[in-house]
N, C-alpha and C positions, 0 to 999 in steps of 0.2 A: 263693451257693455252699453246696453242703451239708455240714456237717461231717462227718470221716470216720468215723464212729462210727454214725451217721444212714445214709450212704453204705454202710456194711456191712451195715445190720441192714436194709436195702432190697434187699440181694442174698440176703440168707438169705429174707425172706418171699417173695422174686418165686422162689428157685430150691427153696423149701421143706427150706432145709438147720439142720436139727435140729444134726444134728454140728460145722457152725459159727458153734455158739454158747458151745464151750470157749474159744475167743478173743474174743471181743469181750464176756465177762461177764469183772467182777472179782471175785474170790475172796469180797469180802463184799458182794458186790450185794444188796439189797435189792428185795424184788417184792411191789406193792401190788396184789392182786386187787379187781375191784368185787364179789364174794361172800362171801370170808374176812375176816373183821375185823381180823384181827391180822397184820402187816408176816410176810410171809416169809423166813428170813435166810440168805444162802449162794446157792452156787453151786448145788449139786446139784439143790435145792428151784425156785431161779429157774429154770435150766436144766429142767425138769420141766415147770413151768408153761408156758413158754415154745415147748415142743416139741411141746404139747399144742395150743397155741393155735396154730400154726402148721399143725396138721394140721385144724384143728375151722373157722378163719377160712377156711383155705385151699384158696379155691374161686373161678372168674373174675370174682365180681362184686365182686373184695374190691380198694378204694382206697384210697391215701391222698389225701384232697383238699387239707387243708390243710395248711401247716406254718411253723412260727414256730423260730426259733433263738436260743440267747443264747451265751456262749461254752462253758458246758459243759453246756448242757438243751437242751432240743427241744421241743416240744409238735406232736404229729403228728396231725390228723383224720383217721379211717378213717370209711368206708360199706361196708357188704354187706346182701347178702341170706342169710338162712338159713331153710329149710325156709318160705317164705313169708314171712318177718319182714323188716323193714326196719331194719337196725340201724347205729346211727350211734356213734361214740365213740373218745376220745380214748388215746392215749399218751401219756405224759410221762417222759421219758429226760433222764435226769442220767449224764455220764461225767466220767472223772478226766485228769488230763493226762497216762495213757497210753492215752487213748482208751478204755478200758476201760468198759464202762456200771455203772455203781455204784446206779442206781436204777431201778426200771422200775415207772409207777402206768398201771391200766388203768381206764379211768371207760367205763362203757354206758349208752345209753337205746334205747327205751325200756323198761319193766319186765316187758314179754313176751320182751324181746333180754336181759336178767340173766337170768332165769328159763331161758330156752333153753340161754344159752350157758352156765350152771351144771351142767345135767345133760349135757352134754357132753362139759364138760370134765370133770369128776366120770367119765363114766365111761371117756374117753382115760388119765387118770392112773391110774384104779382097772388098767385094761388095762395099761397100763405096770410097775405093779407085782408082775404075774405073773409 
């Protein structure tokens, strides 16, 4: 059975809903990019990334295939394609016992799928702060 935190955040990527991501982030969620080095801390910053990646991943060929549970992590495999690339990688989701997601780590391969999805994102966020 899928945890419902997991179960949420499968309805925001399938319905590409940015704006419900004020519920299901905790206040000091924490977001581990595979670009930036340094932990990103808070809602605002998570929620940013996140909105980003939702609009940059979010195209038909984007799945999750695998997924593993524990009682409050996740480990989710995605596949997509982007502009030709074939990119595989993972989510790792931590929430708290009010479901809330308190940790969100994104791992890519391969180093053409970093590289891509860097300048994308780079420039969804840059956009966003106009």
């Amino acid at each position: 059975m899928t945890p419902e935190p997991i179960a949420r955040w499968h309805r925001l990527v399938n319905e590409r809903d940015a704006a419900g991501l004020d519920a299901l982030l905790a206040d000091d969620v924490v977001f581990h990019s595979p670009v930036i080095h340094t932990p990103q801390l808070g809602k605002p910053i998570t929620k940013a990334y996140l909105a980003a990646a939702l609009a940059v991943f979010g195209n038909d060929s984007f799945r999750y295939r695998r997924e593993l549970y524990g009682e409050h992590d996740a480990a989710l495999e995605f596949e997509l394609e982007l502009d030709g690339i074939a990119i595989n990688g993972v989510d790792l989701i931590r929430w708290n016992a009010a479901s809330r997601i308190t940790e969100f780590k994104v791992m890519l391969r391969p180093l053409k799928a970093v590289t891509l999805i860097h300048e994308k994102m780079a420039a969804m966020l840059q956009a966003a702060r106009r």
